[in-house]
N, CA, C and O atoms as a Tinker XYZ file with bonds, in Angstrom:
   452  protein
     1  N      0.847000   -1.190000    0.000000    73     2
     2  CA     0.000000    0.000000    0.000000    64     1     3
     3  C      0.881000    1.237000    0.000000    63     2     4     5
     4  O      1.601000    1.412000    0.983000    81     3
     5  N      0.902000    2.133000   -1.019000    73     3     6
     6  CA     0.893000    3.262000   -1.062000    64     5     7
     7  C      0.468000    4.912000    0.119000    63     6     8     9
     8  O     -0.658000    5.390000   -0.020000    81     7
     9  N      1.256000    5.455000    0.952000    73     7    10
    10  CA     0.382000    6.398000    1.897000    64     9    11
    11  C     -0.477000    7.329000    0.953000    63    10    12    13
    12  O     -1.579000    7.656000    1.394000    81    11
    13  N     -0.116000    7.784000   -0.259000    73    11    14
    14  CA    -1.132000    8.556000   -0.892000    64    13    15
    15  C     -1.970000    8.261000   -2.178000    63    14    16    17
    16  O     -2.326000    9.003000   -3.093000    81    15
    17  N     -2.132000    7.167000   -1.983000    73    15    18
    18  CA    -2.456000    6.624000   -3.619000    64    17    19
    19  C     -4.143000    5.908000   -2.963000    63    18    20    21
    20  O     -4.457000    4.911000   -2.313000    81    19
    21  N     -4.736000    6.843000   -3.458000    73    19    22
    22  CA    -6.632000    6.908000   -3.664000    64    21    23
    23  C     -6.811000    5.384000   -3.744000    63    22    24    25
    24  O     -7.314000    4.799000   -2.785000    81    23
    25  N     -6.299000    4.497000   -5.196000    73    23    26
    26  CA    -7.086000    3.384000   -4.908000    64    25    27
    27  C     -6.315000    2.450000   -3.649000    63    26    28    29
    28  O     -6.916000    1.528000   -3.098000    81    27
    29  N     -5.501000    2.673000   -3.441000    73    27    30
    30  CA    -4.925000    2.038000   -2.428000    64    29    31
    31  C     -5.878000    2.165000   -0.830000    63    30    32    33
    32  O     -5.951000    1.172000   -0.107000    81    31
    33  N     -6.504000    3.391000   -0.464000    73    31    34
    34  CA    -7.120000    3.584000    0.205000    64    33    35
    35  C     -8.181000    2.862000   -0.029000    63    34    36    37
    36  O     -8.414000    1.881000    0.677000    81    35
    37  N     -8.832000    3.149000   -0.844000    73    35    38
    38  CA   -10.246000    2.396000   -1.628000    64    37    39
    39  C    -10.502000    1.023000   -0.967000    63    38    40    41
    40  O    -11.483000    0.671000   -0.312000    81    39
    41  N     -8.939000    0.053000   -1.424000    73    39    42
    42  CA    -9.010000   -1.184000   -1.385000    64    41    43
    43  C     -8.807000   -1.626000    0.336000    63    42    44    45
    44  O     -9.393000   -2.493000    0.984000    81    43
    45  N     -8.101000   -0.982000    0.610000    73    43    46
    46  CA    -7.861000   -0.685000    2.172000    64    45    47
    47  C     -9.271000   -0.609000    3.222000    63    46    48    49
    48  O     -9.348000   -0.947000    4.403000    81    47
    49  N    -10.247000   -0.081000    2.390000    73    47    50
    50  CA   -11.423000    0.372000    3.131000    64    49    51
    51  C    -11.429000    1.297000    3.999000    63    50    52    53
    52  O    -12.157000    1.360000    4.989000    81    51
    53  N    -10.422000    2.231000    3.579000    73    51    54
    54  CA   -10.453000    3.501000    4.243000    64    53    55
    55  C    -11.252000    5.015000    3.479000    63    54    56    57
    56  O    -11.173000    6.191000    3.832000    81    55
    57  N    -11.851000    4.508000    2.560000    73    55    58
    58  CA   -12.440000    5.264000    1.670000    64    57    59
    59  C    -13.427000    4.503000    1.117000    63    58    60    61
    60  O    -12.945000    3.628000    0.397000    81    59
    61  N    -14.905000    4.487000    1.182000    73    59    62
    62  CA   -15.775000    3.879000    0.774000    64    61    63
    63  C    -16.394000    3.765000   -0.832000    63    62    64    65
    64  O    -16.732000    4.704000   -1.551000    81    63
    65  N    -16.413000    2.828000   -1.032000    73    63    66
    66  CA   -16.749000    2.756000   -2.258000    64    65    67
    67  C    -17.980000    1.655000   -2.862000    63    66    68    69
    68  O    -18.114000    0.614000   -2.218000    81    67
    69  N    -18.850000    1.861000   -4.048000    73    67    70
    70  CA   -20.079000    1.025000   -4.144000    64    69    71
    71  C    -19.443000   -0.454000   -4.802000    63    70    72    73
    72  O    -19.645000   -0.811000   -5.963000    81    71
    73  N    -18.727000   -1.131000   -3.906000    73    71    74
    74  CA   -18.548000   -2.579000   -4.243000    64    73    75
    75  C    -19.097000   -3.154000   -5.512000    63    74    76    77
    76  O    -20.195000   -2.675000   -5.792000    81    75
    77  N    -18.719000   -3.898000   -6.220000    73    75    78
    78  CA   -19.251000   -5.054000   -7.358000    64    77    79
    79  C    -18.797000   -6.326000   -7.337000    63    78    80    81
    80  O    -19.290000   -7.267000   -7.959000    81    79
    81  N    -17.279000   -6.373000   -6.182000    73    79    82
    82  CA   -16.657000   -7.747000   -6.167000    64    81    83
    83  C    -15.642000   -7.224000   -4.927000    63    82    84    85
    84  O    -15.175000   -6.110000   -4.686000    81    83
    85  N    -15.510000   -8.514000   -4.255000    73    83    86
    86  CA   -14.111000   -8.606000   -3.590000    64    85    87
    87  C    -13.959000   -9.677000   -3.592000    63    86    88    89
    88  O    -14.917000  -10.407000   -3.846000    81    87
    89  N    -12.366000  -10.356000   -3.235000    73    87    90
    90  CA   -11.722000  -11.434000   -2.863000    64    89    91
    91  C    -10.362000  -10.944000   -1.901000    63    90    92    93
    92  O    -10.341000   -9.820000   -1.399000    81    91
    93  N     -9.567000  -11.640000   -1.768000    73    91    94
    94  CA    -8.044000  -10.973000   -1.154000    64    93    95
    95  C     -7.334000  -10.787000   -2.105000    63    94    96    97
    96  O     -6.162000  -10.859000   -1.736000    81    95
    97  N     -7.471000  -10.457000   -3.786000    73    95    98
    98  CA    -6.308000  -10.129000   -4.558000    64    97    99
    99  C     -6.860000   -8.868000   -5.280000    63    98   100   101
   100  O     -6.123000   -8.028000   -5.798000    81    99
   101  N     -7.995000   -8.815000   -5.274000    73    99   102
   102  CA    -8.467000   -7.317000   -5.864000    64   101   103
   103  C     -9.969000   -6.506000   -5.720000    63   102   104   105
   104  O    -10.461000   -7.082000   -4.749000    81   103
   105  N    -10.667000   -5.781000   -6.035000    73   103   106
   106  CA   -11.623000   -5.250000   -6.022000    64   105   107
   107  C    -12.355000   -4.309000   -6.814000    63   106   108   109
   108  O    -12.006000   -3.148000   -7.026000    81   107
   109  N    -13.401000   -4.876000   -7.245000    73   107   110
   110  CA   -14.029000   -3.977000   -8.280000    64   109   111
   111  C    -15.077000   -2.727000   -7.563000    63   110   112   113
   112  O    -14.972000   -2.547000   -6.350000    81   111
   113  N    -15.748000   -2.163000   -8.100000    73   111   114
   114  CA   -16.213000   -0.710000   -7.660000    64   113   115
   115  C    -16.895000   -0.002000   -8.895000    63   114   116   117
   116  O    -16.694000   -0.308000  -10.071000    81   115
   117  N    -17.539000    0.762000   -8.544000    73   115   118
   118  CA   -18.310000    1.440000   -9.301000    64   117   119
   119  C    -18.133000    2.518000   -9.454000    63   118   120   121
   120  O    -18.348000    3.299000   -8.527000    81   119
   121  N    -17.621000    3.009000  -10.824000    73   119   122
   122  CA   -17.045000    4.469000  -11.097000    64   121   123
   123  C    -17.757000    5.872000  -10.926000    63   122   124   125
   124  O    -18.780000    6.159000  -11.547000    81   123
   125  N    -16.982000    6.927000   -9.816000    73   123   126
   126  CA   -17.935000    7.994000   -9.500000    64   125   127
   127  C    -18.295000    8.719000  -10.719000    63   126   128   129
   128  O    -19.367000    9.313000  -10.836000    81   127
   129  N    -17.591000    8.678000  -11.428000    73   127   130
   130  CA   -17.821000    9.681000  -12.581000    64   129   131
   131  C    -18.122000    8.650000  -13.597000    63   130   132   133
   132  O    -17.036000    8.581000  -14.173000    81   131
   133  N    -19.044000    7.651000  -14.293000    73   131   134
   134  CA   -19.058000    7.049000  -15.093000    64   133   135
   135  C    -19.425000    7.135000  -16.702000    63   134   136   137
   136  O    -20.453000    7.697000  -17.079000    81   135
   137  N    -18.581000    6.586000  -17.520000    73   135   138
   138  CA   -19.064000    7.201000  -18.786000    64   137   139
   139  C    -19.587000    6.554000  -19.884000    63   138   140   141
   140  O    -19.457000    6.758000  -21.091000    81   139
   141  N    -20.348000    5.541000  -19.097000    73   139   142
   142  CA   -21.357000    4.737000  -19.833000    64   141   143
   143  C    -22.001000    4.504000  -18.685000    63   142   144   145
   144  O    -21.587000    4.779000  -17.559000    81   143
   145  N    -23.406000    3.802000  -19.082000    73   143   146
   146  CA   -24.996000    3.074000  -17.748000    64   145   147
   147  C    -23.823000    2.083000  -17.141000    63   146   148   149
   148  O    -23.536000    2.136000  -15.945000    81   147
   149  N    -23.344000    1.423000  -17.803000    73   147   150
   150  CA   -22.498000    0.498000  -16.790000    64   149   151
   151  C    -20.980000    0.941000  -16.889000    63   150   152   153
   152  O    -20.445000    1.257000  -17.952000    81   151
   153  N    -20.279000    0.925000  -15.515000    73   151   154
   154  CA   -19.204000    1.839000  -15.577000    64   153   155
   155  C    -18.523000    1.266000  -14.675000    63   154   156   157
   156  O    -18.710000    1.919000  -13.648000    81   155
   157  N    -17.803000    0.374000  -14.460000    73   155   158
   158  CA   -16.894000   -0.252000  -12.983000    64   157   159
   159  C    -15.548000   -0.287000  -13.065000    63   158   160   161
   160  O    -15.107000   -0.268000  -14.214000    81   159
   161  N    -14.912000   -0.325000  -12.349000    73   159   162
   162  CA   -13.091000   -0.425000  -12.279000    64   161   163
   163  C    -13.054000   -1.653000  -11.333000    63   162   164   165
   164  O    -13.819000   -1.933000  -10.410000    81   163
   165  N    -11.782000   -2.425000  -11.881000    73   163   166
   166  CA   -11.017000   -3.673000  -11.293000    64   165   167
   167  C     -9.456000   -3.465000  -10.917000    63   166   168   169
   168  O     -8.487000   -3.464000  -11.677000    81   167
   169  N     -9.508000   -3.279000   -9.437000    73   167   170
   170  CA    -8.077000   -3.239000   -9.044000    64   169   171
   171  C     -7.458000   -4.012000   -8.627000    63   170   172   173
   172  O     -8.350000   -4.777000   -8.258000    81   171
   173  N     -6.140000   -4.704000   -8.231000    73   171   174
   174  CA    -5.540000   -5.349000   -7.486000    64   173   175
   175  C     -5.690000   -4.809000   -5.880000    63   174   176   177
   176  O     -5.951000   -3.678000   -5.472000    81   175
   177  N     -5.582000   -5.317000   -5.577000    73   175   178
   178  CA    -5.442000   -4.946000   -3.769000    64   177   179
   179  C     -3.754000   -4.600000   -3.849000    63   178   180   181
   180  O     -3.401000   -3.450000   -3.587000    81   179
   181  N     -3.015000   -5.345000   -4.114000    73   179   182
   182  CA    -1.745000   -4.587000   -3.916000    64   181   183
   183  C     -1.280000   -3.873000   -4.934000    63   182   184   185
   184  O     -1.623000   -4.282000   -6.043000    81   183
   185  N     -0.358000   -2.591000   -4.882000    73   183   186
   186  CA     0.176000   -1.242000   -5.426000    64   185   187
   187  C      0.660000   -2.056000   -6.392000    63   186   188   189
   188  O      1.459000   -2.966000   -6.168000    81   187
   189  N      0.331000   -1.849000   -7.186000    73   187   190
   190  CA     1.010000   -1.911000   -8.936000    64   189   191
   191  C      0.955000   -0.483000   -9.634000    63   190   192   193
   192  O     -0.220000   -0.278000   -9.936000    81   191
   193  N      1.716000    0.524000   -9.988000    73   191   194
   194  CA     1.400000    1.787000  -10.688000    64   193   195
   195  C      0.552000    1.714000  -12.202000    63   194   196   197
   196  O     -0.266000    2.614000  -12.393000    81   195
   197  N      0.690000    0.899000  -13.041000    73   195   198
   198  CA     0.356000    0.944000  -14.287000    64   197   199
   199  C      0.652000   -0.610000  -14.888000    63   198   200   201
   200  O      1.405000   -1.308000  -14.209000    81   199
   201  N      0.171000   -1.102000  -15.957000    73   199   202
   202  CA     0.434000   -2.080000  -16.632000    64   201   203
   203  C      1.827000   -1.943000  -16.707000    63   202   204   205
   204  O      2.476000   -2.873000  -16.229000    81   203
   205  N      2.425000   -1.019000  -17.187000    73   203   206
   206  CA     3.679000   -0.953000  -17.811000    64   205   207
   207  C      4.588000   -1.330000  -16.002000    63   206   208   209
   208  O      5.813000   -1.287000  -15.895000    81   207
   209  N      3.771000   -1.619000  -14.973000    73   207   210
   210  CA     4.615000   -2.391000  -13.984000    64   209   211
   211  C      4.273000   -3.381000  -13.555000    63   210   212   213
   212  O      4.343000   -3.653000  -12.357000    81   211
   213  N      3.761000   -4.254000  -14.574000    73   211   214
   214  CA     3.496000   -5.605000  -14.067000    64   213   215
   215  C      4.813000   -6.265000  -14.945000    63   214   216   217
   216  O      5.509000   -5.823000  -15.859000    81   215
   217  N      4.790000   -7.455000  -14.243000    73   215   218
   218  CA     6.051000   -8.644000  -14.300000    64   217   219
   219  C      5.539000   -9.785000  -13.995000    63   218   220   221
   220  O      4.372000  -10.151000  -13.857000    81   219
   221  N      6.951000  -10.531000  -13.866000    73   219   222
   222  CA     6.841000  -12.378000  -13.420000    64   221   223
   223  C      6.282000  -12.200000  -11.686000    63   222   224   225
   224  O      5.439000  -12.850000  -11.068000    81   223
   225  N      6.795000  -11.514000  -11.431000    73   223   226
   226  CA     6.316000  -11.482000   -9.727000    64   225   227
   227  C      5.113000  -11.278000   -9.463000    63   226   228   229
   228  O      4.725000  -11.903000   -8.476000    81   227
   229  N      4.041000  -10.369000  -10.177000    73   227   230
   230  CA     2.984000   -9.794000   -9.771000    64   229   231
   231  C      1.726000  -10.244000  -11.545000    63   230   232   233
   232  O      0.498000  -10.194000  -11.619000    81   231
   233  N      2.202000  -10.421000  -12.053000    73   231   234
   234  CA     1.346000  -10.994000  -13.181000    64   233   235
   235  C      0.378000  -11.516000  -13.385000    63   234   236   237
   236  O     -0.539000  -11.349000  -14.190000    81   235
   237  N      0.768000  -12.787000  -11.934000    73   235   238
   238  CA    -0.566000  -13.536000  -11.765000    64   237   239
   239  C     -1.889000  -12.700000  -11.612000    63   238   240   241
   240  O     -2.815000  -13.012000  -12.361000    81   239
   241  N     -2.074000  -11.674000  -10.725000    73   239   242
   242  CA    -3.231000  -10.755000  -10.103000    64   241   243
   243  C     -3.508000  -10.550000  -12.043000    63   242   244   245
   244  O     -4.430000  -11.003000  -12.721000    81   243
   245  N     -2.884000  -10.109000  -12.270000    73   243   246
   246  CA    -3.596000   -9.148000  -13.373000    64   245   247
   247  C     -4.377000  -10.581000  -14.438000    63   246   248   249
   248  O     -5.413000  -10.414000  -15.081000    81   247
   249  N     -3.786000  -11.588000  -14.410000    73   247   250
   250  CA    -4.730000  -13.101000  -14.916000    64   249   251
   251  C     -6.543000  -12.831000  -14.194000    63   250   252   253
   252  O     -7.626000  -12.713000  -14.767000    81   251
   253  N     -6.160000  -12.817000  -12.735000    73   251   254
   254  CA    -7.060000  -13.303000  -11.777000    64   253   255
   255  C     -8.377000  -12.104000  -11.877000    63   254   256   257
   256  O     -9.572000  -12.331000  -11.685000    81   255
   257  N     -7.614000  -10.538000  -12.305000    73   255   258
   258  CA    -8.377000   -9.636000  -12.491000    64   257   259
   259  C     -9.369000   -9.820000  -14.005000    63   258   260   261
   260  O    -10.507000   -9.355000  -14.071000    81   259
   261  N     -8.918000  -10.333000  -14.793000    73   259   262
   262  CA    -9.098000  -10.880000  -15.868000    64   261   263
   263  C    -10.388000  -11.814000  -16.073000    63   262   264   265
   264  O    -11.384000  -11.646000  -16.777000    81   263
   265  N    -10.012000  -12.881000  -15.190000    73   263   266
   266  CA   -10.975000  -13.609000  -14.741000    64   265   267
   267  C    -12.217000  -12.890000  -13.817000    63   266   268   269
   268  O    -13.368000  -13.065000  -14.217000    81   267
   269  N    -12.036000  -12.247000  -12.835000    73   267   270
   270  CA   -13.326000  -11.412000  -12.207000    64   269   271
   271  C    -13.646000  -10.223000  -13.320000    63   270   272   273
   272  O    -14.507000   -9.532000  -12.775000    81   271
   273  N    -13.422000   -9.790000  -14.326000    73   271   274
   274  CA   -14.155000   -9.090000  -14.641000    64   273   275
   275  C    -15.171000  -10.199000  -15.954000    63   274   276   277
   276  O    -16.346000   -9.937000  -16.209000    81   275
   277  N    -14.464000  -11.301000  -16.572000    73   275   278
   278  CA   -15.785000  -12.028000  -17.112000    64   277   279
   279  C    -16.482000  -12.451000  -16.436000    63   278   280   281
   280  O    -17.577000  -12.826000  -16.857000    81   279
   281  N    -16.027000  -12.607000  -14.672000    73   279   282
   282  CA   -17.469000  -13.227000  -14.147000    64   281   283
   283  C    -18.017000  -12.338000  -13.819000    63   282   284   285
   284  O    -19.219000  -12.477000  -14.043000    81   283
   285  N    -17.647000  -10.939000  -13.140000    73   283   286
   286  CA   -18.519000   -9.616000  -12.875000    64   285   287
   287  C    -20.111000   -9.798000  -13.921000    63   286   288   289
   288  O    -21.247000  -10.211000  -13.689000    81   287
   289  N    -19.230000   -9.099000  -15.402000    73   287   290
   290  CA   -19.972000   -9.061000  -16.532000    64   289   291
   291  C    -20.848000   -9.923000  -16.504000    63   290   292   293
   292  O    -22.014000   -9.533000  -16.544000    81   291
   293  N    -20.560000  -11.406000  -16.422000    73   291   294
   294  CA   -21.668000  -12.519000  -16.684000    64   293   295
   295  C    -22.943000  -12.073000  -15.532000    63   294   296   297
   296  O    -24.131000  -11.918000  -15.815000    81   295
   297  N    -22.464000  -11.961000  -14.514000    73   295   298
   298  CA   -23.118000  -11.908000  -12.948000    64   297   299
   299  C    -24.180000  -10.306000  -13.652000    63   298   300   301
   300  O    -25.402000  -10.293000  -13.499000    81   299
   301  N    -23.623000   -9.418000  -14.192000    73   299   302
   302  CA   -24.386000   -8.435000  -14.673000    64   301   303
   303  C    -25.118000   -8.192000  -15.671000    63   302   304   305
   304  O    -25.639000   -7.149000  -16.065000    81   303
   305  N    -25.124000   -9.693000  -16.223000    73   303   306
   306  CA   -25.840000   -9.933000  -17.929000    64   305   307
   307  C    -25.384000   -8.410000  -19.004000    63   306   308   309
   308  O    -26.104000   -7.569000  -19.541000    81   307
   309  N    -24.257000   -8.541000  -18.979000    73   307   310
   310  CA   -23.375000   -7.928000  -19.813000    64   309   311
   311  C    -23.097000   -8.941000  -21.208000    63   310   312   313
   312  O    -22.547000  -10.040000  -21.288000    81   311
   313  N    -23.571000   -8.279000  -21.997000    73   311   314
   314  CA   -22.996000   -9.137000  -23.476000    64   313   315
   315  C    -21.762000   -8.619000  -23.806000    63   314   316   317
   316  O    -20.735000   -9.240000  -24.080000    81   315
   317  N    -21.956000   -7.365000  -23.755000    73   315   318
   318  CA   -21.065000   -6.878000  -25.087000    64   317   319
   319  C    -20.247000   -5.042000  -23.974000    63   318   320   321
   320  O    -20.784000   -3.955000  -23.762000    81   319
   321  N    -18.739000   -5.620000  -23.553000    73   319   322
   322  CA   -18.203000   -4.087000  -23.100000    64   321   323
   323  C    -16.985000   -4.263000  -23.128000    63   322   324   325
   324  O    -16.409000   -5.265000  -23.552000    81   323
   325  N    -16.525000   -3.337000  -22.694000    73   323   326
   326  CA   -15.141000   -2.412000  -23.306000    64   325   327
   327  C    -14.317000   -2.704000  -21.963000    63   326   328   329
   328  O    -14.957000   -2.951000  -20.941000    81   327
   329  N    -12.869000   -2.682000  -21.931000    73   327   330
   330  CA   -12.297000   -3.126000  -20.530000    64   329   331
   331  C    -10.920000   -2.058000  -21.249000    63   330   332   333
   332  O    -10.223000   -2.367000  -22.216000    81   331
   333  N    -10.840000   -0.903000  -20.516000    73   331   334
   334  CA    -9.664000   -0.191000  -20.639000    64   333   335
   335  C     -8.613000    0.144000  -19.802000    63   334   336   337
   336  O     -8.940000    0.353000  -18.633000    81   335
   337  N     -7.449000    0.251000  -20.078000    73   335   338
   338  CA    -6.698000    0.837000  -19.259000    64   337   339
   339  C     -5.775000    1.522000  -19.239000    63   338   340   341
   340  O     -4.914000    0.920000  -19.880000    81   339
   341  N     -5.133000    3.039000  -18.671000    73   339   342
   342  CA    -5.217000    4.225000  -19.064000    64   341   343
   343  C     -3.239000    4.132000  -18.472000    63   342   344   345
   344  O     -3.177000    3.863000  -17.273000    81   343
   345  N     -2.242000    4.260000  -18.946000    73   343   346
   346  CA    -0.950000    3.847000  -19.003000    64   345   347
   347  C     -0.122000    5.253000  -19.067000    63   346   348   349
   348  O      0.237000    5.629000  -20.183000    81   347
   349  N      0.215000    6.087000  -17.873000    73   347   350
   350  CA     0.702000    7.358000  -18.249000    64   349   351
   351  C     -0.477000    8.884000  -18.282000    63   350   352   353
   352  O     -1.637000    9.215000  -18.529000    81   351
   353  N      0.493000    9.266000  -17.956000    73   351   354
   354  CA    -0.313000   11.193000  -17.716000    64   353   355
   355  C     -1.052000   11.561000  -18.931000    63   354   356   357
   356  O     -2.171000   12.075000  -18.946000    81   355
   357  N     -0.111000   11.162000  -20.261000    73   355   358
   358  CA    -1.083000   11.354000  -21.484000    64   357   359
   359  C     -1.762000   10.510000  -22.056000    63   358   360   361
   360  O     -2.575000   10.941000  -22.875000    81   359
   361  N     -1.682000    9.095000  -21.847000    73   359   362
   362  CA    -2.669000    8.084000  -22.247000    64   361   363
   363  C     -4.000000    8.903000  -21.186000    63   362   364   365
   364  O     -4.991000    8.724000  -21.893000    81   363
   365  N     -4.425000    9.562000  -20.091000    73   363   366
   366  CA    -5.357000   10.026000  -19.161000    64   365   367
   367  C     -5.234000    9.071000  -17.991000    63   366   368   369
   368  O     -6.355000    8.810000  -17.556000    81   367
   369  N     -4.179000    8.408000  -17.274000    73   367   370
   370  CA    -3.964000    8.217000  -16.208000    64   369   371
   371  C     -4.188000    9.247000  -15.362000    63   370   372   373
   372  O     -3.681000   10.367000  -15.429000    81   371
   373  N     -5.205000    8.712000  -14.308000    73   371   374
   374  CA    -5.322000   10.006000  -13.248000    64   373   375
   375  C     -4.494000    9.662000  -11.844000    63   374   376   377
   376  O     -3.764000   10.268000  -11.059000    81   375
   377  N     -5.129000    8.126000  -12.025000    73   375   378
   378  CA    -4.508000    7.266000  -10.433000    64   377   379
   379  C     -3.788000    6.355000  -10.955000    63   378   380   381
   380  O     -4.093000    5.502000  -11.788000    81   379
   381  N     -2.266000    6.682000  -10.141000    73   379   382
   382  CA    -1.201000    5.703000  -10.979000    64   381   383
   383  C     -1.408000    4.350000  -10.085000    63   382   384   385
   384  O     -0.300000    3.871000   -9.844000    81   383
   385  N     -2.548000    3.518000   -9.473000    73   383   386
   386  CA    -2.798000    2.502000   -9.160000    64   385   387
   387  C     -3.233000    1.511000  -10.421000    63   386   388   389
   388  O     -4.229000    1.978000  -10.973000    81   387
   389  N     -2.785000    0.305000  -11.022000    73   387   390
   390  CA    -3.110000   -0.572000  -12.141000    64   389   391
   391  C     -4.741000   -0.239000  -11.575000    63   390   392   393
   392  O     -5.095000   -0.427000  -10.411000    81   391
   393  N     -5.454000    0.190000  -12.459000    73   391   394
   394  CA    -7.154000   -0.205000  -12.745000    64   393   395
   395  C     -7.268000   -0.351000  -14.249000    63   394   396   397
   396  O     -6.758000    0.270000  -15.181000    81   395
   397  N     -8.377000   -1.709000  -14.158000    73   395   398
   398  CA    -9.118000   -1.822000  -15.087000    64   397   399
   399  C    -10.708000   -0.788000  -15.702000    63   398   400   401
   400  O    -11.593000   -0.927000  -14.858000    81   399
   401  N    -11.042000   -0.141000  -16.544000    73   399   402
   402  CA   -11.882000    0.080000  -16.091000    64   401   403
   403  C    -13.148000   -0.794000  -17.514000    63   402   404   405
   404  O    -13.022000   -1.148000  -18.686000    81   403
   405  N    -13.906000   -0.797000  -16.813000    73   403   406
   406  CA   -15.328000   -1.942000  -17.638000    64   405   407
   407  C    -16.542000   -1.076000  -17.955000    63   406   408   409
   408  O    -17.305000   -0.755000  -17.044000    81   407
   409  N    -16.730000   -0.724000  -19.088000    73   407   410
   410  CA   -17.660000   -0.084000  -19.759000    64   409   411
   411  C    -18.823000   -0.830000  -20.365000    63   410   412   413
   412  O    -18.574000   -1.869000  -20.976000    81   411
   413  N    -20.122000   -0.390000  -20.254000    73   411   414
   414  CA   -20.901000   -1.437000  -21.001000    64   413   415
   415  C    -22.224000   -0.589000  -21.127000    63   414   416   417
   416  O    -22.201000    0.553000  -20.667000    81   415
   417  N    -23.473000   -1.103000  -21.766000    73   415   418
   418  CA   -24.586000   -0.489000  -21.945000    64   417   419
   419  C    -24.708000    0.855000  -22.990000    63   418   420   421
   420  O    -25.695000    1.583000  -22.875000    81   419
   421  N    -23.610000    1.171000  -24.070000    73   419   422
   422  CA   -23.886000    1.753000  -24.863000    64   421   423
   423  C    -23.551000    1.899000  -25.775000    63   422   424   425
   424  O    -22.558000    2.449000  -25.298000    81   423
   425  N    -23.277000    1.986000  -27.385000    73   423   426
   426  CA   -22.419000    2.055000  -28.379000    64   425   427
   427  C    -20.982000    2.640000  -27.721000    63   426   428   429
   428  O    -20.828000    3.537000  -26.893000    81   427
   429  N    -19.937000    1.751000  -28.437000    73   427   430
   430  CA   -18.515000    2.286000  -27.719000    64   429   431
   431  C    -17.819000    2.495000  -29.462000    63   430   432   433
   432  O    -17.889000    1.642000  -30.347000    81   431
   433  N    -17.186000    3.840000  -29.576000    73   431   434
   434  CA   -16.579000    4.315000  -30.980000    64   433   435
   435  C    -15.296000    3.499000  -31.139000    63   434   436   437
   436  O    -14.721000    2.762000  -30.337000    81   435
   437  N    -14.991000    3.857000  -32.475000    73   435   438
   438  CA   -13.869000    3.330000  -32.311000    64   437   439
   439  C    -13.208000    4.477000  -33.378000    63   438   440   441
   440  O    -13.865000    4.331000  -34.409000    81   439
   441  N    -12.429000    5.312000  -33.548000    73   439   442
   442  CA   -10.701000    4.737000  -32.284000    64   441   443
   443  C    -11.764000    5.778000  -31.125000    63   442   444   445
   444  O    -12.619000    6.634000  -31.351000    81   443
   445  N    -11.186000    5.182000  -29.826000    73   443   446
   446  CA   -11.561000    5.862000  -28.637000    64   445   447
   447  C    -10.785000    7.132000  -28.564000    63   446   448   449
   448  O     -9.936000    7.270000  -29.444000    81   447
   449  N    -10.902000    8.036000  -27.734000    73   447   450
   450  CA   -10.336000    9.523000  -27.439000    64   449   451
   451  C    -10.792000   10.273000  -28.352000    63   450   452
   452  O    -10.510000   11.471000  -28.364000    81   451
C-alpha cells in the first residue's frame, strides 16, 4: 500500500466505495464519474502503478483480475463491453494505481479519445 495513492485507500477500506466484487487479490467498484450506464473499475489490492509495472512477480493478479471481470460481466448480464486501461499522464492516467476500467450499456466508438 501506497500512503497517498486513492485506490490504495479504496481497497484498504479507508475510503468507501459502491462494491461489485471482492476477494483478497483485488476489487471492483463502481465508477464515481461514469461514462457509460455500466461503468466499474477492477483493481488489485496490492500497489502496482500501471500495466507498464506488471512482471513475473505480480502478473498472476492481473490473470485473476481478468478472470473477475468475465465473471462480474456474466453476474451483470453484460454481453457486449469495453475493458480499458489508461498507461501514463497522457494516455489520461489520473490514479497511478493498475485499474481496469469496464464499460458497457452503450455504443462504444472506435478509435476511442
Amino acid at each position: 500500500m501506497t500512503n497517498d495513492c486513492l485506490f490504495c485507500a479504496i481497497a484498504a477500506g479507508e475510503i468507501p466505495s459502491k462494491k461489485v466484487y471482492e476477494d483478497e487479490l483485488c476489487l471492483a467498484f463502481y465508477d464515481i464519474a461514469p461514462q457509460a450506464p455500466v461503468h466499474f473499475l477492477v483493481i488489485p489490492k496490492a500497489h502496482i502503478p500501471s500495466v507498464a509495472g506488471v512482471n513475473s512477480a505480480n502478473s498472476a493478479v492481473v490473470a485473476h483480475i481478468f478472470e473477475v471481470i468475465a465473471h462480474v460481466s456474466r453476474e451483470l448480464g453484460l454481453e457486449s463491453y469495453r475493458v480499458v486501461s489508461n498507461i501514463g499522464d497522457q494516455a489520461g492516467q489520473t490514479v497511478h494505481h493498475l485499474h481496469f476500467h469496464v464499460l458497457s450499456g452503450r455504443d462504444m466508438t472506435w478509435p476511442p479519445g
